[in-house]
N, C-alpha and C positions, 0 to 999 in steps of 0.2 A: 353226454357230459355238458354241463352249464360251457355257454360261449365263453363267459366272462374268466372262468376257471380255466378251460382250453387255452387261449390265450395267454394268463398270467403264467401258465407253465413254459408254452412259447418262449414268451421275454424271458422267463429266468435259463431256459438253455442255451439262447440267442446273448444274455449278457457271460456265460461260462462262457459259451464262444469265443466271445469277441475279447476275453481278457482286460487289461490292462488297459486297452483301445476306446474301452466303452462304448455305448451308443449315445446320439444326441436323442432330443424330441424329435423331432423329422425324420432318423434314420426309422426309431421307432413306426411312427407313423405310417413312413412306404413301406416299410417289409409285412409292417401286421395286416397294411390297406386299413388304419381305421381316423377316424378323425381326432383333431388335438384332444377332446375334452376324454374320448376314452382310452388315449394313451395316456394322459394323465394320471387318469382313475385305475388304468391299470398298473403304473408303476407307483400310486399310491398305497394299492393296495398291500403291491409284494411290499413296500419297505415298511408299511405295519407287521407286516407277517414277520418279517426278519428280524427287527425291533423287539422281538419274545425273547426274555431272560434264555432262553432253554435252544434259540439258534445261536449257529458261532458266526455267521458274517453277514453282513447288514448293502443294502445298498445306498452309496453316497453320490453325489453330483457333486464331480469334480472337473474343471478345466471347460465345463458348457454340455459333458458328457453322464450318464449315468453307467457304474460300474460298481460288481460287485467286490466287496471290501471284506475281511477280518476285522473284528474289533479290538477298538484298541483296549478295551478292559482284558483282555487275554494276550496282550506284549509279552509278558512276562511268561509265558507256558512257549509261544512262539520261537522267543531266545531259546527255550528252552531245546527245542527240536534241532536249532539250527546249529548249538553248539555238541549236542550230543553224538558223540566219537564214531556212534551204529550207524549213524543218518548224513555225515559227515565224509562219504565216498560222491567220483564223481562216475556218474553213468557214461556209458558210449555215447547216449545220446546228447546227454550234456557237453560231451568232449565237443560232438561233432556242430553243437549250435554254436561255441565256445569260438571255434574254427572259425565259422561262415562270419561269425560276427567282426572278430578281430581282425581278420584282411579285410573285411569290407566296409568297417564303418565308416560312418553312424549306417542303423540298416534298420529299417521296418520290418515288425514280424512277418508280414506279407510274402516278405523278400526270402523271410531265411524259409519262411513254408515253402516258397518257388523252387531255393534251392536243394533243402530236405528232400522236396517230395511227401511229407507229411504234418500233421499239426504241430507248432513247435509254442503255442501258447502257455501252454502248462511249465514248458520247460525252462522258459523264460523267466515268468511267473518266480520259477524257482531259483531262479541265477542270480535276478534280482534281488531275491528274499538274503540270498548269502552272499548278497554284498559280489558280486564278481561281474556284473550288467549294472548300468547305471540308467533310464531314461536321458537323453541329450538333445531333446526339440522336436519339432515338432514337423512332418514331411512337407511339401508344397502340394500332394496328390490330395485330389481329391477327400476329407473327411479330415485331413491333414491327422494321419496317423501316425503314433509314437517313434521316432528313433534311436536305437539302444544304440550303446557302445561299451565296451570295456572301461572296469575302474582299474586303481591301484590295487586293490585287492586282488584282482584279476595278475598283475603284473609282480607280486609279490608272491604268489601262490606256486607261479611258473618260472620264478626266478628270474624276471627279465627286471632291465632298469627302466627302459623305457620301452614304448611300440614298435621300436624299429631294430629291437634286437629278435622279433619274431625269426624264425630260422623262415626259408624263402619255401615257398610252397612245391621245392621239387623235394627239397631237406624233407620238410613236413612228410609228404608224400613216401617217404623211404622209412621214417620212422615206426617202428614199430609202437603200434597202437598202447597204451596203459591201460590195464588191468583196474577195473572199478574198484578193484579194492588193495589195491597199490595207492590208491591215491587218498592223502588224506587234508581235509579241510586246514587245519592249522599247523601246516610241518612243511612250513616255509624253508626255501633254500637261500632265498633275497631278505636283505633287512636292509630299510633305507638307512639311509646318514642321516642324519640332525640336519644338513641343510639339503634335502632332499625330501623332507618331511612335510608333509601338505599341512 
């Protein structure tokens, strides 16, 4: 297989990887071991590829990082997904990033993988897209990675008014788990007040 082919598949699993977090030119760099001009040329390359009417997500350089994107010509199909009532359950898994996030924010993905035990990129990705994780700044470690937290959306979903009516994690603990398909995106139990409204 062409070097230059090998590698351009490299980055594009390495920026799945890395989600939301993207990589810089330098992260590139050290991990592929190659120098500035053919990190360039290699991430030149994917975002002509990506750039094809006939792909659906593009890579953009956002915040000093490169990260793989949706485009925004397909908004409209996206809403689409996100309001549709089939796709609009939340998974165990999601419950449980849901969890880590909410006692602990703001929290780097890093973090919640630490405390999963598994990749929670995707899941994030997805929490984000429906509105219930917000991005909140940016970490002091190292690469200074993303920190989420809970939105309103999040807090209206779960019936809470604020964060501090979270039940305390021995409550949590006792409760019995919700059924993925018990739960539904827009069947809110919380509606704010007019002077509660963001």
């Amino acid at each position: 297989m062409n070097e230059q082919i090998q590698l351009e598949a490299i980055l594009e699993g390495l920026l799945f990887v890395v989600g939301e977090d993207g990589l810089t030119l330098d992260q590139i760099k050290d991990i592929l071991e190659v120098d500035d001009e053919t990190a360039k040329s290699l991430v030149s390359s994917l975002r002509e590829k990506y750039d094809q009417p006939d792909r659906g997500i593009r890579i953009n350089f956002l915040g000093n990082t490169f990260k793989l994107t949706t485009k925004k010509e397909h908004h409209e199909y996206y809403k689409k997904l996100i309001e549709n009532p089939m796709t609009n359950t939340l998974s165990q898994a999601a419950l449980e990033t849901l969890a880590i996030i909410a006692y602990n924010q703001p929290m780097t993905r890093l973090k919640v993988d630490e405390v999963r035990g598994v990749g929670s990129s995707q899941m994030i990705r997805k929490l984000v897209a429906k509105g219930f994780l917000k991005e909140a700044g940016r970490s002091d470690l190292p690469g200074r990675p993303i920190l989420y937290a809970t939105t309103s959306e999040f807090l209206d979903f779960f019936g809470l008014a604020t964060i501090d009516d979270l039940p305390s994690l021995d409550q949590f603990m006792e409760t019995k788990p919700i059924a993925s398909d018990e739960v539904d995106l827009y069947d809110s139990r919380y509606q704010e007040s007019e002077t509660d409204a963001i």
